[in-house]
VMD Tcl script that builds the backbone (N, CA, C; Angstrom):
set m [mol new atoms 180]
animate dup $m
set s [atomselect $m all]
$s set {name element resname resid chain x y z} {
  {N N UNK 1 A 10.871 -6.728 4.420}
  {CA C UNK 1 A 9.596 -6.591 3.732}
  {C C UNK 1 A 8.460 -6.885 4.711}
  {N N UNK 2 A 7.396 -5.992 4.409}
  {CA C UNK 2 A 6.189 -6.352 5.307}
  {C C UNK 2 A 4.709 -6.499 4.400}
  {N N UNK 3 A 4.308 -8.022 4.307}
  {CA C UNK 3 A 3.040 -8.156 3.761}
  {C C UNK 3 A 1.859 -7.466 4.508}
  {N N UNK 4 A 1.055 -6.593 3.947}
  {CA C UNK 4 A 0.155 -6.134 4.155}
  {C C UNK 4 A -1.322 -6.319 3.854}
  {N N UNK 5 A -2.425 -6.730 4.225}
  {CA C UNK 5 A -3.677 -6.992 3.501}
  {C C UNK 5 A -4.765 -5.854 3.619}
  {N N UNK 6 A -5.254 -5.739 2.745}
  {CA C UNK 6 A -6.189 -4.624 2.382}
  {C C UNK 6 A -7.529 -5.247 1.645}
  {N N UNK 7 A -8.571 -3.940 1.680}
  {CA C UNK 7 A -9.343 -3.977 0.583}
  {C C UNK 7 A -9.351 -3.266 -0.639}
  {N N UNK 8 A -9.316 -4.126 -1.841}
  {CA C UNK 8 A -9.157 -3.219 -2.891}
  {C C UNK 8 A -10.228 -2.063 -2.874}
  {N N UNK 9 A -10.419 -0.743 -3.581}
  {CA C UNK 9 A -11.110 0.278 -3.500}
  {C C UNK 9 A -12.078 0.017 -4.584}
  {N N UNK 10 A -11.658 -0.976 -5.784}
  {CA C UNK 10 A -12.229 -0.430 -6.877}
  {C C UNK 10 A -13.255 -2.253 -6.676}
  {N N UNK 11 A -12.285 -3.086 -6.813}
  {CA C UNK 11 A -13.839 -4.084 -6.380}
  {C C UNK 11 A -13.486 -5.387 -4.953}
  {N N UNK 12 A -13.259 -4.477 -4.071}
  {CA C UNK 12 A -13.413 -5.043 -2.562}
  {C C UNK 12 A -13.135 -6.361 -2.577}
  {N N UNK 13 A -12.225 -7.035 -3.078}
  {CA C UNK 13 A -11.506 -8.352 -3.002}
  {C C UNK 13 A -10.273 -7.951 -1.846}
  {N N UNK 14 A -10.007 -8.701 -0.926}
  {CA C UNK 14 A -8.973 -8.423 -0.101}
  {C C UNK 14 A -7.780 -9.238 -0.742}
  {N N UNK 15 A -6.664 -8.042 -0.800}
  {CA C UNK 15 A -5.548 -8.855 -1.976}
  {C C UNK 15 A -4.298 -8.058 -0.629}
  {N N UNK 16 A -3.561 -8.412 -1.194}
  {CA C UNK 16 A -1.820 -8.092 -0.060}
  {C C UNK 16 A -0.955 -7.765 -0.790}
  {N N UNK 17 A -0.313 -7.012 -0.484}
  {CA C UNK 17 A 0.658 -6.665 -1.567}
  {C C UNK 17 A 2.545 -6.017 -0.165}
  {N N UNK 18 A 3.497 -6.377 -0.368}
  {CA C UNK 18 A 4.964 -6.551 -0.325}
  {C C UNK 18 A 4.741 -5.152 -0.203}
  {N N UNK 19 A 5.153 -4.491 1.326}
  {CA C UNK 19 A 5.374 -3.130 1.358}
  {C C UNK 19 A 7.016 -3.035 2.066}
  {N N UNK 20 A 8.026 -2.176 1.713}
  {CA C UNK 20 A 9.509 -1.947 1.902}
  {C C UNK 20 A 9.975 -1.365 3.455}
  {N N UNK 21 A 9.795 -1.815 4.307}
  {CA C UNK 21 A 9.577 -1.364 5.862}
  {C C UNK 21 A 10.941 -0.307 6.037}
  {N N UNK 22 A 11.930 -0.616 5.102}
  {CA C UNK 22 A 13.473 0.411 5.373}
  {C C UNK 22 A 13.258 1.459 4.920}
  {N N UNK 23 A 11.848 2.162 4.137}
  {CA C UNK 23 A 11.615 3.271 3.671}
  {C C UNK 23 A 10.400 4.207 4.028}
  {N N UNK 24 A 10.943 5.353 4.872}
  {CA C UNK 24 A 9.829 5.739 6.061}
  {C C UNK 24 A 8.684 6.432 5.305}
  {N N UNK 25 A 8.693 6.708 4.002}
  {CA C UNK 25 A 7.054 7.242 3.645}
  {C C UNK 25 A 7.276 6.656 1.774}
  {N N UNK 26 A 6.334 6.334 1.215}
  {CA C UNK 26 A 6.280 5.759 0.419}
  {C C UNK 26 A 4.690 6.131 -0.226}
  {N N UNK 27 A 4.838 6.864 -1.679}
  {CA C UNK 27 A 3.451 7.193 -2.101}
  {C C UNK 27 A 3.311 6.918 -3.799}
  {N N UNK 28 A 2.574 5.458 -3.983}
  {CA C UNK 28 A 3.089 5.210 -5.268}
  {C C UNK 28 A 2.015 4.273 -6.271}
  {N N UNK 29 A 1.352 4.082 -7.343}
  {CA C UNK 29 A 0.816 3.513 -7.739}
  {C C UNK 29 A 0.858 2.246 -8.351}
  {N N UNK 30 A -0.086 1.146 -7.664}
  {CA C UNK 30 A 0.318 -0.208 -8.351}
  {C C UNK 30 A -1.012 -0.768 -8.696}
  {N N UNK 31 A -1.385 -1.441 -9.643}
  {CA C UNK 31 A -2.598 -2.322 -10.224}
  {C C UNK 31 A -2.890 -3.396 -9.713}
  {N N UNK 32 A -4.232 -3.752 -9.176}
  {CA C UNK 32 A -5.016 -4.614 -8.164}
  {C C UNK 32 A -4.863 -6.030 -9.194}
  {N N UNK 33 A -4.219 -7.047 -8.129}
  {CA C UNK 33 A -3.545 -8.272 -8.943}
  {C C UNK 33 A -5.388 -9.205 -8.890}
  {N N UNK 34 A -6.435 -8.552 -8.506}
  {CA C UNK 34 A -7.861 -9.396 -9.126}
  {C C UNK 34 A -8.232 -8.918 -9.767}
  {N N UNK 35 A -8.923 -6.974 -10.253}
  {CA C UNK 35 A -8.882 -6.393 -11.459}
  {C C UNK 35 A -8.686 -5.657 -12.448}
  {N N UNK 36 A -7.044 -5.622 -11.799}
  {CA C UNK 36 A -5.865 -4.684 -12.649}
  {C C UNK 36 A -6.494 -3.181 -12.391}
  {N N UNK 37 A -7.096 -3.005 -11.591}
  {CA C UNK 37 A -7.173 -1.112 -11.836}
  {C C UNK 37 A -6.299 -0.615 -11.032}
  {N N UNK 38 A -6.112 0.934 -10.661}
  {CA C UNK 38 A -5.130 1.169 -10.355}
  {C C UNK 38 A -5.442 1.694 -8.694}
  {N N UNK 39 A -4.072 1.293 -8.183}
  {CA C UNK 39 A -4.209 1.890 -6.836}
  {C C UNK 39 A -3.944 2.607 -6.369}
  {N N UNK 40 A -4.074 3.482 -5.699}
  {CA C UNK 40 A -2.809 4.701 -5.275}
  {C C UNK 40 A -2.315 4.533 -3.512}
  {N N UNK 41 A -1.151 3.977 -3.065}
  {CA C UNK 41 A -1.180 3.569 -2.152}
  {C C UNK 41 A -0.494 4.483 -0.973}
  {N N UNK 42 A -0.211 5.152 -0.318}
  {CA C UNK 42 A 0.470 6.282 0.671}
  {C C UNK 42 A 0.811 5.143 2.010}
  {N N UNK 43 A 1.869 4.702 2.398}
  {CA C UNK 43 A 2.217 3.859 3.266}
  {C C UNK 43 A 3.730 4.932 3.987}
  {N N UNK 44 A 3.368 4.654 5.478}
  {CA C UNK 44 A 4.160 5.468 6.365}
  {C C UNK 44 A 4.767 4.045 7.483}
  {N N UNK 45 A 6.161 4.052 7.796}
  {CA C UNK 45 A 6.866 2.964 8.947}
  {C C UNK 45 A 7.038 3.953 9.680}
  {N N UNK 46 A 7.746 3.599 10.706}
  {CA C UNK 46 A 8.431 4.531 11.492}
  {C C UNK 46 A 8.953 3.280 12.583}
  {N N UNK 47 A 10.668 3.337 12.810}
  {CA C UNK 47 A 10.779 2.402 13.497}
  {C C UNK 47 A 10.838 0.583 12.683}
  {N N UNK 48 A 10.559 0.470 11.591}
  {CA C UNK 48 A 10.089 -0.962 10.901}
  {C C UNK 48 A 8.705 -1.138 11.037}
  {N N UNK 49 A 7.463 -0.227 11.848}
  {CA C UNK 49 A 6.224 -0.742 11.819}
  {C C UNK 49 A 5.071 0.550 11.209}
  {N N UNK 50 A 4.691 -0.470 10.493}
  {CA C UNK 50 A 3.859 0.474 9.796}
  {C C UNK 50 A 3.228 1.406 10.794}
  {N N UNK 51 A 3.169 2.365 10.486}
  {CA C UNK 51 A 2.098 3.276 11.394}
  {C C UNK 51 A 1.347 4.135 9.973}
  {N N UNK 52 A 1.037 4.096 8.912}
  {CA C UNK 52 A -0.265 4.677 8.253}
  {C C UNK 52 A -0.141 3.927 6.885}
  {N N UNK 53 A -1.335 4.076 6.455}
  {CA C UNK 53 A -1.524 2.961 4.809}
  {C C UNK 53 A -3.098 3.808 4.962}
  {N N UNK 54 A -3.203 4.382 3.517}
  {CA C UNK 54 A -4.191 4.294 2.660}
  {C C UNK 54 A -4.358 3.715 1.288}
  {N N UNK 55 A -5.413 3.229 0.968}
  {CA C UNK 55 A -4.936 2.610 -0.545}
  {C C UNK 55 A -6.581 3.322 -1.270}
  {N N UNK 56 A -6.426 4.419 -2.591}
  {CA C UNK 56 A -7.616 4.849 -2.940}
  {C C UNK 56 A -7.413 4.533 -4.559}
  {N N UNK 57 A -8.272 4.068 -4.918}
  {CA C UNK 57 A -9.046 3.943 -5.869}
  {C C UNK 57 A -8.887 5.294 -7.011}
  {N N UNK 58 A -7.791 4.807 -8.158}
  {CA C UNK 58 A -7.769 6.210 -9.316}
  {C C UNK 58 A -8.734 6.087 -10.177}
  {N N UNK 59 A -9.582 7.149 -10.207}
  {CA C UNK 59 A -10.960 7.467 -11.397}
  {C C UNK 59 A -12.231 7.239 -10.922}
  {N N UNK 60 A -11.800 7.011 -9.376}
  {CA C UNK 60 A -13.402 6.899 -8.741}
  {C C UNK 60 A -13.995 8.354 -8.718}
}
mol reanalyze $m
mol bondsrecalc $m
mol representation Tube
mol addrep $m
């Protein structure tokens, strides 16, 4: 597992969230643990190290 920190999209609290490093592309939605909206996150490893992460904001 690889903790990751970000900014949320929808209200810019920097929160972290448990990304699965044994799985080389990963595109999936999870709710911001400060104000539950939703995230849409696209995370790429290659090797065990992340090499891409976007995290956007659904209904902006």
């Amino acid at each position: 597992m690889y903790e990751h920190f970000f900014q949320c999209p929808h209200c810019w609290e920097e929160i972290s969230m448990l990304l699965d490093s044994s799985v080389r592309h990963q595109k999936y939605i999870e709710d911001c643990e400060i104000c539950c909206n939703p995230i849409e996150l696209d995370v790429s490893f290659e090797d065990g190290e992340l090499i891409g992460f976007s995290a956007d904001g659904i209904g902006q």
